[in-house]
Kinemage of the C-alpha trace (Angstrom):
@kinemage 1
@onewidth
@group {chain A} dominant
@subgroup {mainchain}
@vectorlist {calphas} color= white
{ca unk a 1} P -20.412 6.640 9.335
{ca unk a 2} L -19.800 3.355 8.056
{ca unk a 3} L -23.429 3.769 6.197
{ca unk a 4} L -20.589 6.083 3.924
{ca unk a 5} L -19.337 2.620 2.290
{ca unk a 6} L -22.654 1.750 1.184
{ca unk a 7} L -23.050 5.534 -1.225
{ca unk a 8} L -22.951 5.718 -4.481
{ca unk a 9} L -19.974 7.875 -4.368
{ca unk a 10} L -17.812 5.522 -2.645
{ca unk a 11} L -19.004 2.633 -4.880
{ca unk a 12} L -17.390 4.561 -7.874
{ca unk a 13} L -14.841 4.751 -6.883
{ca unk a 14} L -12.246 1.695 -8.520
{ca unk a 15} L -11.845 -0.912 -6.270
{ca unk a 16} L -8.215 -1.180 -6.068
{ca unk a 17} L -8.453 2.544 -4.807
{ca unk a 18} L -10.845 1.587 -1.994
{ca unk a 19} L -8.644 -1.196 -0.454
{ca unk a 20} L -5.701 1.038 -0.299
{ca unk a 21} L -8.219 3.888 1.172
{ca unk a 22} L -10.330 2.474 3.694
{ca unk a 23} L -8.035 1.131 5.465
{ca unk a 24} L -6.633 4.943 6.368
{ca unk a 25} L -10.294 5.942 6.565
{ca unk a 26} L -10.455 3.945 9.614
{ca unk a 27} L -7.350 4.683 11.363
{ca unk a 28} L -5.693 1.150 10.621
{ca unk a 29} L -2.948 3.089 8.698
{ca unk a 30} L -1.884 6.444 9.125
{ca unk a 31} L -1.967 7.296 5.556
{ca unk a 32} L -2.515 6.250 1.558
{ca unk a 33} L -2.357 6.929 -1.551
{ca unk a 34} L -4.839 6.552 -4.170
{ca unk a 35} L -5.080 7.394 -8.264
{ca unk a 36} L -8.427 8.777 -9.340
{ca unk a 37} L -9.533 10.032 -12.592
{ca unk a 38} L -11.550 12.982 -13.533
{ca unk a 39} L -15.313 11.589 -13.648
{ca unk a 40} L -14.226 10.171 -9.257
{ca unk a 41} L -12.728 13.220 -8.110
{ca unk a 42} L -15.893 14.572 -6.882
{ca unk a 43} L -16.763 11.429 -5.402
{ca unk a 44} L -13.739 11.133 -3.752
{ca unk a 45} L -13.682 14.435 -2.355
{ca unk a 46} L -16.847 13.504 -0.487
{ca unk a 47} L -15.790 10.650 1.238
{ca unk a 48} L -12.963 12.115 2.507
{ca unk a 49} L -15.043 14.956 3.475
{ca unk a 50} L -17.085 12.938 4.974
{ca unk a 51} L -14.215 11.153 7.054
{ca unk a 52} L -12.464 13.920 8.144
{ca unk a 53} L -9.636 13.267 5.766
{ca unk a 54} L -7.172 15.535 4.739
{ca unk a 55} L -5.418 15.427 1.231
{ca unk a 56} L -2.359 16.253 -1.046
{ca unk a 57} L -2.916 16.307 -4.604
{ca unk a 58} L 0.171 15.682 -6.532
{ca unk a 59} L 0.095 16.034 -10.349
{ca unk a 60} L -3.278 15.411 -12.117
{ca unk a 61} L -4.831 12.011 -10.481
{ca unk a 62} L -2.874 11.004 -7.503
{ca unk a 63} L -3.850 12.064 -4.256
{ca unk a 64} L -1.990 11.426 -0.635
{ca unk a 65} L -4.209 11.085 2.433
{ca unk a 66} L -4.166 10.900 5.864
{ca unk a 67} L -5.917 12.783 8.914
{ca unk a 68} L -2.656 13.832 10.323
{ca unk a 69} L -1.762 17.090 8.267
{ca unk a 70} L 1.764 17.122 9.820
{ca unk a 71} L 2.366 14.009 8.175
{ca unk a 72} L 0.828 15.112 5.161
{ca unk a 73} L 2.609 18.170 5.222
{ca unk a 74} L 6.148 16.474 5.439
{ca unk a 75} L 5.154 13.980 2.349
{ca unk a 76} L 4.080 16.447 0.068
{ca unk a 77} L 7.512 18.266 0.663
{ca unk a 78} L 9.219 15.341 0.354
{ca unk a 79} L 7.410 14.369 -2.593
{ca unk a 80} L 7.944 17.535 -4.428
{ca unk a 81} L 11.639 17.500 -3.909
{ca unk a 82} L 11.608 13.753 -4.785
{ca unk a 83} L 9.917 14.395 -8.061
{ca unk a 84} L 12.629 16.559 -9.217
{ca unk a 85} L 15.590 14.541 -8.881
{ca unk a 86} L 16.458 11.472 -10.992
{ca unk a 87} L 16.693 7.654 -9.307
{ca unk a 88} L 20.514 6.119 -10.019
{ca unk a 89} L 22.816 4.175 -8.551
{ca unk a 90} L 24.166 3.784 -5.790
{ca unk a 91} L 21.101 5.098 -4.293
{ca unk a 92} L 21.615 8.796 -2.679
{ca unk a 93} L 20.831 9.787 1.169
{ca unk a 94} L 17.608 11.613 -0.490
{ca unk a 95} L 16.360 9.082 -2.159
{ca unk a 96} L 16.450 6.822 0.955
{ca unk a 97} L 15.105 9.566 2.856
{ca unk a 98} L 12.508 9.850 0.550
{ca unk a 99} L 11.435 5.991 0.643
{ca unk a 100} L 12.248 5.565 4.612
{ca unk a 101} L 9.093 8.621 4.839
{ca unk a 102} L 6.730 7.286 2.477
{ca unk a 103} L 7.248 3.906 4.857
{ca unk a 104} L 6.057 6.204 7.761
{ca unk a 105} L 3.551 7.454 6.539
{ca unk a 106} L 1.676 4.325 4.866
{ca unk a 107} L 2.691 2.802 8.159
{ca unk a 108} L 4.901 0.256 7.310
{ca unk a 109} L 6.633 -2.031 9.760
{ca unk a 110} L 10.172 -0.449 10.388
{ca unk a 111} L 12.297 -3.636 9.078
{ca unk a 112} L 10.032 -3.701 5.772
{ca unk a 113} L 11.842 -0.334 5.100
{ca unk a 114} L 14.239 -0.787 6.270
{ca unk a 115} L 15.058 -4.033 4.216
{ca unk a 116} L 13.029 -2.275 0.864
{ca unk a 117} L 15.625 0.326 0.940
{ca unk a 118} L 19.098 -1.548 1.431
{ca unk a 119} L 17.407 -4.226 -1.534
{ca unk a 120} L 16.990 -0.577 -3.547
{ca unk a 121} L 20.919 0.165 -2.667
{ca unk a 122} L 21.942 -3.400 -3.652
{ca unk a 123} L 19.730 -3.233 -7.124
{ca unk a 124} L 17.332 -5.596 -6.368
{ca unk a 125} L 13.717 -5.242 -7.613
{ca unk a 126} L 11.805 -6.185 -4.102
{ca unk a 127} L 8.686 -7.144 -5.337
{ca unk a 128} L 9.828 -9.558 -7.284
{ca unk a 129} L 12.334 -10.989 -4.770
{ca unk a 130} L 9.650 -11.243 -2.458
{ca unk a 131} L 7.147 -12.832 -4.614
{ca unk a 132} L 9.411 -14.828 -5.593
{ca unk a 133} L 10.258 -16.268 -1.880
{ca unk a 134} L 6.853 -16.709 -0.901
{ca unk a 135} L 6.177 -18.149 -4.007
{ca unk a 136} L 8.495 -21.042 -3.193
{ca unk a 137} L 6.524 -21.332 0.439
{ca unk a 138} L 3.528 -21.534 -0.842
{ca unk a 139} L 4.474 -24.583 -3.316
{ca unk a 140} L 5.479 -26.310 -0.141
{ca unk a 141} L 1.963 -25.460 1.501
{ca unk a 142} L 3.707 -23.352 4.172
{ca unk a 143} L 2.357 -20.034 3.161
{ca unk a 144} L 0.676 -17.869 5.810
{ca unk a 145} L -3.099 -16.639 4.028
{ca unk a 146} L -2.309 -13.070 5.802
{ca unk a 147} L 0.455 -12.479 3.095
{ca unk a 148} L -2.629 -12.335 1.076
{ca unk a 149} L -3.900 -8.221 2.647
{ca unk a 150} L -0.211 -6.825 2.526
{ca unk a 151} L -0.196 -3.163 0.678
{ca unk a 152} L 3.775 -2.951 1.299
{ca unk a 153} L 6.952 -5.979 0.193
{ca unk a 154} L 7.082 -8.009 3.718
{ca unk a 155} L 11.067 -8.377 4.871
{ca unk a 156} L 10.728 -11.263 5.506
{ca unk a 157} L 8.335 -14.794 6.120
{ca unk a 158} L 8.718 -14.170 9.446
{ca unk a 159} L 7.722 -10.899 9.475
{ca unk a 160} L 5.542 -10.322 12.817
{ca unk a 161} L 4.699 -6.460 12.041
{ca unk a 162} L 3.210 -7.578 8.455
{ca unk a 163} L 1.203 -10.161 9.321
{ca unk a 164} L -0.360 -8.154 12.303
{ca unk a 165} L -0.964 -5.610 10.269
{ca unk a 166} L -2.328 -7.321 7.303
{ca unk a 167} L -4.689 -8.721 10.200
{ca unk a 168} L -5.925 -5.946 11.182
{ca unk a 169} L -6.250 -4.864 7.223
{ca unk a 170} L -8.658 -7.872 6.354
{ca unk a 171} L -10.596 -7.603 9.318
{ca unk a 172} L -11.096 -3.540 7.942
{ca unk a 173} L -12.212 -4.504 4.577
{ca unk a 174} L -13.926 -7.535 5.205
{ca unk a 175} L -16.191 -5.397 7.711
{ca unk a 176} L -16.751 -2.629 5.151
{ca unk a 177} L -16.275 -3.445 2.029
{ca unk a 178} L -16.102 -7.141 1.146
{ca unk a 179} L -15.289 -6.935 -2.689
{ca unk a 180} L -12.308 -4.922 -1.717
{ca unk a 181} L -10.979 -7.333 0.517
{ca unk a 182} L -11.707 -9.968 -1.928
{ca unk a 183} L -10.095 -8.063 -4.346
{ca unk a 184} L -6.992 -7.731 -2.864
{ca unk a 185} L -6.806 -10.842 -1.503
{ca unk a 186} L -6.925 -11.979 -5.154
{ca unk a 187} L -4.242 -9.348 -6.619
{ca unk a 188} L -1.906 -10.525 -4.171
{ca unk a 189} L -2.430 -14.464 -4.044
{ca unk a 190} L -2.410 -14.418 -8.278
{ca unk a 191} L 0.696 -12.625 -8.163
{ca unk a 192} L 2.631 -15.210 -5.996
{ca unk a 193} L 1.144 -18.043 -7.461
{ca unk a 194} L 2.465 -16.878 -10.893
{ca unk a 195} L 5.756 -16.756 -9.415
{ca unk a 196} L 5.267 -20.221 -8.058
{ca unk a 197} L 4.819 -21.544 -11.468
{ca unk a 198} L 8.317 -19.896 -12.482
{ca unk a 199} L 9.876 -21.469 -9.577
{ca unk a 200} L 8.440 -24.478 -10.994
{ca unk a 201} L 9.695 -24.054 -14.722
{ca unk a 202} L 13.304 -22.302 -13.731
């Protein structure tokens, strides 16, 4: 089945897609969530045909996925409700709900939600506060390459349950589909090292 990643159809799909896909494809997470437009649909549909993947299509060119239809299930619900309700602060019960389930079902390390959603309550932008702290490792040569294959904010440097996952996420794409590892490798790493250089001009 891996002959799938050589196909046209996956190849059209974008590339940034892919890496957040494959890894779901073959069971590394339990589920994703990709954008598409209308000329990939069809070629999306195949692969996950192909894999035995289930879907969720919510509004016109995003698509949840995951072989578990439970899971699936309970996101679309959640994402329905979600949609209809307006983010403020201080964050409501829902909203966490809502973020604490889409951690389950990408498969995120429990403390990485937990930690994204109590940043959300205190009005911190996570990303950012976590690019900007490995930013500052990585000027000081510390920085752990596995950082590099996250698809979620890490809580933390220390962080065992990223960097084994993130593992197991290179060794994924690097095995089927090298220019999406590569890819995301470089996403991530240009994104840190441009908040290096801030660290260096603040």
């Amino acid at each position: 089945m891996s002959d799938l990643y050589q196909t046209q159809e996956w190849k059209s799909i974008p590339v940034r897609e892919r890496y957040c896909l494959l890894p779901t494809m073959e069971d590394v997470r339990p589920g994703a969530l990709v954008k598409v437009e209308n000329p990939q649909i069809k070629a999306l549909e195949y692969c996950l045909q192909e894999k035995g993947m289930k879907s969720y299509r919510e509004k016109d060119r995003l698509w949840f996925v995951s072989k578990n239809e439970n899971l699936l299930e309970d996101i679309a619900k959640k994402s329905m409700s979600h949609s209809k309700t307006k983010s403020s602060y201080p964050i409501s019960e829902e909203e966490k709900e809502y973020h604490t389930s889409i951690g389950k079902f990408f498969g995120y390390p429990k403390c990485c939600v937990k930690t994204f959603v109590k940043s959300l309550d205190n009005k911190l932008l996570p990303l950012r506060e976590w690019r900007k702290k490995a930013g500052m490792v990585l000027l000081k040569g510390d920085y752990n390459n596995l950082f590099d294959y996250t698809l979620h904010v890490p809580c933390g440097l220390e962080c065992k349950g990223t960097t084994k996952i993130a593992e197991e996420i290179k060794k994924c794409l690097e095995n089927y589909d090298k220019k999406a590892a590569e890819h995301l490798r470089k996403f991530n790493r240009d994104s840190i090292e441009r908040a290096a250089k801030k660290c260096i001009t603040t």
